[in-house]
C-alpha positions in Angstrom: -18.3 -27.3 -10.9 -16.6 -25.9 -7.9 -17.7 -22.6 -6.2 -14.0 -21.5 -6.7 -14.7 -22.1 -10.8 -17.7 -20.9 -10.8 -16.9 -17.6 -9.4 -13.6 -17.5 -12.1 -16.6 -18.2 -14.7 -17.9 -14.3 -13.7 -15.2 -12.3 -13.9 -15.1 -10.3 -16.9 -11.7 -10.0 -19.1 -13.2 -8.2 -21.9 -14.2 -4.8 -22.3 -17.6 -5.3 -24.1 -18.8 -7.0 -20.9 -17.8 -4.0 -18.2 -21.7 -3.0 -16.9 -23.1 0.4 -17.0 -21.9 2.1 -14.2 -22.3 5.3 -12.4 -19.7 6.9 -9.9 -20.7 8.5 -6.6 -19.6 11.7 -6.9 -16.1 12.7 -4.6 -17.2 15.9 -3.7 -20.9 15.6 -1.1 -21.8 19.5 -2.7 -21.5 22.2 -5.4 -19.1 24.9 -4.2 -17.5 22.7 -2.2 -14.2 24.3 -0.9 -10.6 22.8 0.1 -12.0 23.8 3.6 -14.8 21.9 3.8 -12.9 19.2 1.9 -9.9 19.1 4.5 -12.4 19.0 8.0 -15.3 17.4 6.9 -15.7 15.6 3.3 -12.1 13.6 4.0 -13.9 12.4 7.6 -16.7 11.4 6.1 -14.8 9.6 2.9 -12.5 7.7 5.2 -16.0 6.4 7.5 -16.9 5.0 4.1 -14.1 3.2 3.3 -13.9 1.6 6.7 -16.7 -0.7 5.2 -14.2 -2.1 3.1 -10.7 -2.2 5.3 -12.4 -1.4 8.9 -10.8 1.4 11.4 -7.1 1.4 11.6 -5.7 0.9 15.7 -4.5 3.9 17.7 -1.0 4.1 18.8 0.3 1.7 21.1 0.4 2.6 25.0 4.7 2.7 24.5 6.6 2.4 21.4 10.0 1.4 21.7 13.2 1.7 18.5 16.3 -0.4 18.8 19.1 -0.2 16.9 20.5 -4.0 16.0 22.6 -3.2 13.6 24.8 -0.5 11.9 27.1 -0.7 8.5 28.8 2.1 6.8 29.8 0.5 3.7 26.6 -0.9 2.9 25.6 -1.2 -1.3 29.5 -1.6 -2.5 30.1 1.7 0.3 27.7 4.0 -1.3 24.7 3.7 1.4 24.4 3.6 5.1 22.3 0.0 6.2 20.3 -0.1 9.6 18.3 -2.4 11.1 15.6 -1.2 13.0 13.5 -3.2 15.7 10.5 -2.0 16.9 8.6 -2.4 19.9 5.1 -2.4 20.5 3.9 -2.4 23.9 0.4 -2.0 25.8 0.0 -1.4 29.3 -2.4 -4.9 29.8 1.2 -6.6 28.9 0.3 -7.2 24.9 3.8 -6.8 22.6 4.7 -7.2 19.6 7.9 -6.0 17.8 9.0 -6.2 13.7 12.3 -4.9 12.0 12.7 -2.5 9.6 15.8 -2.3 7.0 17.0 1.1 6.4 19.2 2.3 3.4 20.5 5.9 3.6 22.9 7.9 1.2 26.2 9.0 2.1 25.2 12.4 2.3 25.0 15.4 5.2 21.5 16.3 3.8 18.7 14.4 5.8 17.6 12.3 2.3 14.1 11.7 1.0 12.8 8.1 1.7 10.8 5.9 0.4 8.8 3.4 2.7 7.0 0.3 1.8 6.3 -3.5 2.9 8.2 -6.5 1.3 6.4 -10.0 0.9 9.5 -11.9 1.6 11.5 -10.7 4.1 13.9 -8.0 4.3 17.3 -10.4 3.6 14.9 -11.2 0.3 15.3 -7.6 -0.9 19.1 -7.4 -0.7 21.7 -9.4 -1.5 23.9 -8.3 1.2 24.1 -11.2 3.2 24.4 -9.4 7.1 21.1 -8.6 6.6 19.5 -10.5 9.3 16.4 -13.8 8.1 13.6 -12.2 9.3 11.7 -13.6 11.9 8.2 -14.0 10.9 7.3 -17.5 8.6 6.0 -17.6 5.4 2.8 -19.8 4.6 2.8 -22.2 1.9 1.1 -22.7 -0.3 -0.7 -19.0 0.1 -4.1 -20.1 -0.8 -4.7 -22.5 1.9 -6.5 -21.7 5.2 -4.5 -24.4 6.9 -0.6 -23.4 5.6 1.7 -25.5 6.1 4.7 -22.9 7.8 7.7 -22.8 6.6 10.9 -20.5 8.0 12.8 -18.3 6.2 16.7 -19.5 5.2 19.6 -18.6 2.7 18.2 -19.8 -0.4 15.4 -16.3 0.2 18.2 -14.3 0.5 18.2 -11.4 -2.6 14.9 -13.3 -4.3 13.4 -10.1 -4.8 15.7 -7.8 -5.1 14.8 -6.5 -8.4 11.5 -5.4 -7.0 14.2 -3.0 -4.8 16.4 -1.4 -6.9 18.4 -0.2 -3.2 21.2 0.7 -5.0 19.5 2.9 -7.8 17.1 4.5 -5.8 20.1 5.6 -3.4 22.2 6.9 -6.8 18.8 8.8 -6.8 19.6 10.6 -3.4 16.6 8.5 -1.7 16.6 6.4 1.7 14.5 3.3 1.7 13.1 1.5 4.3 11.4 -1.7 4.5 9.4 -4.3 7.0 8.5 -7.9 6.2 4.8 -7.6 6.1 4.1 -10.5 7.4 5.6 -9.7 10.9 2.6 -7.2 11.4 0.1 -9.6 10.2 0.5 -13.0 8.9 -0.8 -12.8 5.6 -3.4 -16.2 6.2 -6.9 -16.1 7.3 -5.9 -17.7 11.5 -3.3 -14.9 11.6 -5.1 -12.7 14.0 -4.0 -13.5 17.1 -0.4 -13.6 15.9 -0.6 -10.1 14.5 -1.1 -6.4 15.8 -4.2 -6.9 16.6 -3.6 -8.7 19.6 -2.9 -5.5 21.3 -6.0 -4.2 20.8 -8.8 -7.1 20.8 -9.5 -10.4 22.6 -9.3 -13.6 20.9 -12.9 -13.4 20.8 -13.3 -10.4 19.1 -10.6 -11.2 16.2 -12.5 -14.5 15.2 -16.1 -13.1 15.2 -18.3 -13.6 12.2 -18.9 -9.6 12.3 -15.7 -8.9 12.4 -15.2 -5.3 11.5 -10.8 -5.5 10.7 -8.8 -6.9 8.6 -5.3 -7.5 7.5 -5.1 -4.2 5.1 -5.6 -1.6 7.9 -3.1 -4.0 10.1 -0.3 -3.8 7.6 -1.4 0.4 7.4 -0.7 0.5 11.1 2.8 -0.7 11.1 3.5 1.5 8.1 2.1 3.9 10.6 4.3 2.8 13.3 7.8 2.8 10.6 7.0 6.4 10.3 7.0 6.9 13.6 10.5 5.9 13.5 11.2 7.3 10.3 10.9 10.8 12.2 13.3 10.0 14.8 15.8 9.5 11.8 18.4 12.1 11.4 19.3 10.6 8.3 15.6 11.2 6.3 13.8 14.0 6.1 10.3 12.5 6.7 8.4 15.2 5.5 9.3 13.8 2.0 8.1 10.5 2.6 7.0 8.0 -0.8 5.2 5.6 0.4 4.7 3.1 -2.0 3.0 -0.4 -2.3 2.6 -2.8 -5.1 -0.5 -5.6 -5.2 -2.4 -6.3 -2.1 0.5 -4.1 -0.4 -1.0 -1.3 -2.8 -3.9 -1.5 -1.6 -2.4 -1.4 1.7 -0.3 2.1 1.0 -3.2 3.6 -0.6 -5.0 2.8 2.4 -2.5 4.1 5.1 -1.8 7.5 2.6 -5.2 8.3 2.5 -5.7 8.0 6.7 -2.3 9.2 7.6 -0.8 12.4 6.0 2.6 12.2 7.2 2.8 9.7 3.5 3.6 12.9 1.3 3.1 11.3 -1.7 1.8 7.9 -1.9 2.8 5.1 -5.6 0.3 2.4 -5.4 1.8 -0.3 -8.3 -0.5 -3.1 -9.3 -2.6 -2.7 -6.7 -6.4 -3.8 -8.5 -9.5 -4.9 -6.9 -10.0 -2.8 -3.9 -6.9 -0.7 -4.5 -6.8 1.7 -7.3 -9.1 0.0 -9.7 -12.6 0.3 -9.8 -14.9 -1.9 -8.1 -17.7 -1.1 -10.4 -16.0 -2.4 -13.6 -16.2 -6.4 -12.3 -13.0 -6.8 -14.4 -10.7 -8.9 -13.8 -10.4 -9.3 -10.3 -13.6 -8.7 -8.7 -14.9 -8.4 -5.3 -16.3 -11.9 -5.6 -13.3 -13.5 -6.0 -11.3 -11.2 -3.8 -13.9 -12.3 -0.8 -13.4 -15.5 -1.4 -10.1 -16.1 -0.9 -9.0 -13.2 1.2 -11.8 -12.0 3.1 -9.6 -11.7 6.2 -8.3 -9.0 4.4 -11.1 -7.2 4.8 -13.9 -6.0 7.2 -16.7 -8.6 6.9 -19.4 -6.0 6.3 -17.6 -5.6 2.5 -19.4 -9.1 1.9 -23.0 -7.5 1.3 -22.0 -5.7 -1.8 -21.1 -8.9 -3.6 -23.2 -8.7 -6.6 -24.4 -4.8 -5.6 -21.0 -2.9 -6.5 -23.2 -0.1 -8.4 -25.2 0.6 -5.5 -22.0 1.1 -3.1 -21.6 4.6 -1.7 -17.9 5.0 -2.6 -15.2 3.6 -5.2 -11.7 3.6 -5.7 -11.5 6.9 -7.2 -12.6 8.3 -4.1 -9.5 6.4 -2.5 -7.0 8.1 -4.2 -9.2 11.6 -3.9 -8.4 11.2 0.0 -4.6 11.7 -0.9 -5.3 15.3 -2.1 -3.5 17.6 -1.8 -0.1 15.1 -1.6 0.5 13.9 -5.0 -0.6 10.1 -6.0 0.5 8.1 -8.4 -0.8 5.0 -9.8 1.2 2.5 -11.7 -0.5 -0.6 -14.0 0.6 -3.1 -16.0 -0.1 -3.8 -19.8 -0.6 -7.8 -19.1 -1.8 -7.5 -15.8 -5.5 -8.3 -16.6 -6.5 -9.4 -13.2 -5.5 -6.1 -11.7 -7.5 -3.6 -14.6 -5.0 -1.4 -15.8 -7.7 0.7 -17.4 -10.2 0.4 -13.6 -6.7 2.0 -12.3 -6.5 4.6 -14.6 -10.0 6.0 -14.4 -9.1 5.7 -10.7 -6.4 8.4 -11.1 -8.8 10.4 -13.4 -12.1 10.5 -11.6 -10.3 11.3 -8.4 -9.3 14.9 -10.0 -12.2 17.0 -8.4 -10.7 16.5 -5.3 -7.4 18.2 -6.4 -8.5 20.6 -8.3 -10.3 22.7 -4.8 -6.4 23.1 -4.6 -5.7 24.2 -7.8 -4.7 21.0 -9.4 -5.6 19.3 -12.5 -5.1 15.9 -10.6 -3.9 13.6 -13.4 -4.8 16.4 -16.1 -5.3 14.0 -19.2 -8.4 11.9 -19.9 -6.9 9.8 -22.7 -5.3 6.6 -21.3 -2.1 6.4 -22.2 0.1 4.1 -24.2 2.6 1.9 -22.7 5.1 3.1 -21.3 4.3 7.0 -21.1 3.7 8.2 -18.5 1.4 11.1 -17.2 -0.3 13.6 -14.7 0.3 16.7 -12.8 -0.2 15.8 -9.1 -1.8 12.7 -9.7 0.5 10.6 -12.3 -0.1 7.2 -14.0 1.6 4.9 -16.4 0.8 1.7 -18.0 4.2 -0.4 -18.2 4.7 -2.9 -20.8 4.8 -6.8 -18.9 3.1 -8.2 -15.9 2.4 -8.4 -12.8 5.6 -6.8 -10.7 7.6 -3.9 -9.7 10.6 -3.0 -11.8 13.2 -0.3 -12.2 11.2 1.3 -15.1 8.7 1.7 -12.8 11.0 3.0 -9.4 12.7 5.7 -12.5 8.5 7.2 -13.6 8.2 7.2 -9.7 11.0 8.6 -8.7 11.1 11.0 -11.6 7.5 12.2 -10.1 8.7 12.3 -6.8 11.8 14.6 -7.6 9.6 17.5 -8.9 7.3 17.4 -6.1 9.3 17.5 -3.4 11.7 19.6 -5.2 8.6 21.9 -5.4 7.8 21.4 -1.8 11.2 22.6 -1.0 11.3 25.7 -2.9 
């Protein structure tokens, strides 16, 4: 037997075989307060979770936004598109520049946006076809560590647009922006010296055995770098910014929310081992397998607790505590096994003591819900019926959530 099948042999998909299991508590004290919480529990909760993703790069020395397109009449003439480039620079010489494809309403009002990474390219997510191919190549097949590359042509062009919904979530009164994820990091394990990181570290450094970063906190930092632009935007109002990620890009907004709090409320759809579900558990998807395939994910210190997940200092939960105050949401899937819906949920639960030094129930229920319902207060869940994806039932709970937050925020 392979190691591949004999790791697939451990993972658990039934719930009689979840271990016993103890959280580490989110708060480090009794009487903790929302002081403490904000300048010195966060720090320490974010050092934590560095074992897993590693530290997320600075800014870059310069940081450059250029218009290269412009359309009106974009979505049937009910949006404004734009195409954003932007430019990374160093002062050593180092550059690296991605695009980012903007959607805004027709409206006066600087619109709420939503912000997130696409797997396929941004002329994947539309059907429009001005959108420009992005640049960056996809690897095929994904799992090899030797991809064969292949460019991006016509046939992509509006694959995943149902994951999207432009056109609804602008009847909504929302902006969305977009970046091909793979132009900040391509997603296989020899992508490091072709991603962000080049700016930063040496060749050297990026293909070290104790290599301390990973893809994750790459593809945070040029979430990072969008909202930079995203507040130059006269069209958005970036202080109601959704950021919002599904599967490993989940992970990756959940990540990026919970170091950056420009995200003002931050949807993480799907998102499993290392995102919203909880490590302990072993369901599904476990660390294991995660490492095994996608290590370069990850920082390669995460390795050690293969096998020692109830004797980590953190867990997910604590992931999504890092969000509070800004609302959270969590999204699962009723045949998504691999992910653990129910790991997600008692994410979103056990984060609550983090919310409540603000007066919050968090996700105020401790039943998991049944398909299709969905709940919370300032943390909010819901377990769609169907698999592994993103669809308009979920952008409508999302948006639905987003509406009364920021309407509250703007009160």
């Amino acid at each position: 037997m392979s190691e591949k099948d004999e790791i697939f042999n451990r993972m658990f998909h039934d719930e009689n075989q979840v271990p016993q299991y103890t959280l580490p508590p989110v708060l480090s004290e009794a009487g903790e307060t929302a002081y403490h919480w904000v300048n010195h529990r966060r720090r320490q909760l974010l050092d934590l979770f560095k074992e897993m993703y590693g530290p997320i790069p600075g800014r870059p020395d310069q940081i450059r936004f250029e218009q290269l397109s412009y359309c009106s009449h974009a979505l049937n003439n009910t949006a404004i598109r734009k195409e954003i480039r932007i430019h990374c620079t160093m002062s050593n010489g180092a550059s690296i520049y991605f695009d980012l494809l903007l959607y805004l309403p027709k409206s006066s009002v600087p619109a709420p946006v939503c912000l997130g990474l696409n797997f396929k390219g941004n002329h994947a997510c539309t059907i429009e076809p001005d959108v420009m191919l992005s640049r960056a190549v996809t690897p095929e097949p994904a799992l090899t560590h030797n991809p064969a590359m292949l460019p991006p042509d016509e046939n992509s062009r509006g694959e995943q647009t149902g994951r999207w919904c432009f056109e609804d979530v602008i009847r909504r009164g929302y902006a969305s922006a977009t970046i091909h994820y793979q132009q900040i990091f391509p997603d296989y394990p020899d992508g490091f010296p072709d991603s962000i990181y080049k700016l930063f570290y040496t060749r050297e450094q990026m293909t070290a055995p104790d290599r301390k970063f990973g893809a994750i906190s790459a593809w945070a930092w040029g979430l990072m770098r969008a909202m930079d632009y995203l507040e130059t935007e006269s069209g958005v109002d970036p202080n109601r910014t959704l950021l919002h990620g599904h599967s490993r890009l989940g992970k990756t907004a959940l990540w990026a929310g919970a170091n950056d709090p420009r995200f003002r409320l931050v949807y993480s759809n799907n998102s499993g081992c290392c995102g919203a579900a909880l490590t302990r558990r072993n369901f599904g998807e476990t660390l294991e397998w995660l490492l095994y395939w996608r290590k370069y994910w990850f920082n390669m210190a995460l390795n050690k607790h293969i096998g020692h997940e109830n004797e980590m200092s953190f867990d997910q939960h604590m992931l999504i505590a890092l969000i509070a105050p800004r609302p959270a949401y969590v999204a699962s899937a009723t045949e998504d096994t691999y992910a653990d819906p129910r790991g997600e949920f008692l994410s979103a639960r056990y984060a609550a003591p983090a919310y409540e030094l603000f007066g919050s129930p968090g996700l105020g229920t401790d039943e998991w819900p049944p398909p299709d319902t969905p709940v919370g207060c300032d943390i909010g869940y819901h377990l769609r019926t169907g698999g592994h994806d993103i669809t308009a039932y979920d952008w409508n709970c999302v948006l639905d959530f987003a509406d009364r937050h920021f309407t509250r925020s703007h009160s």
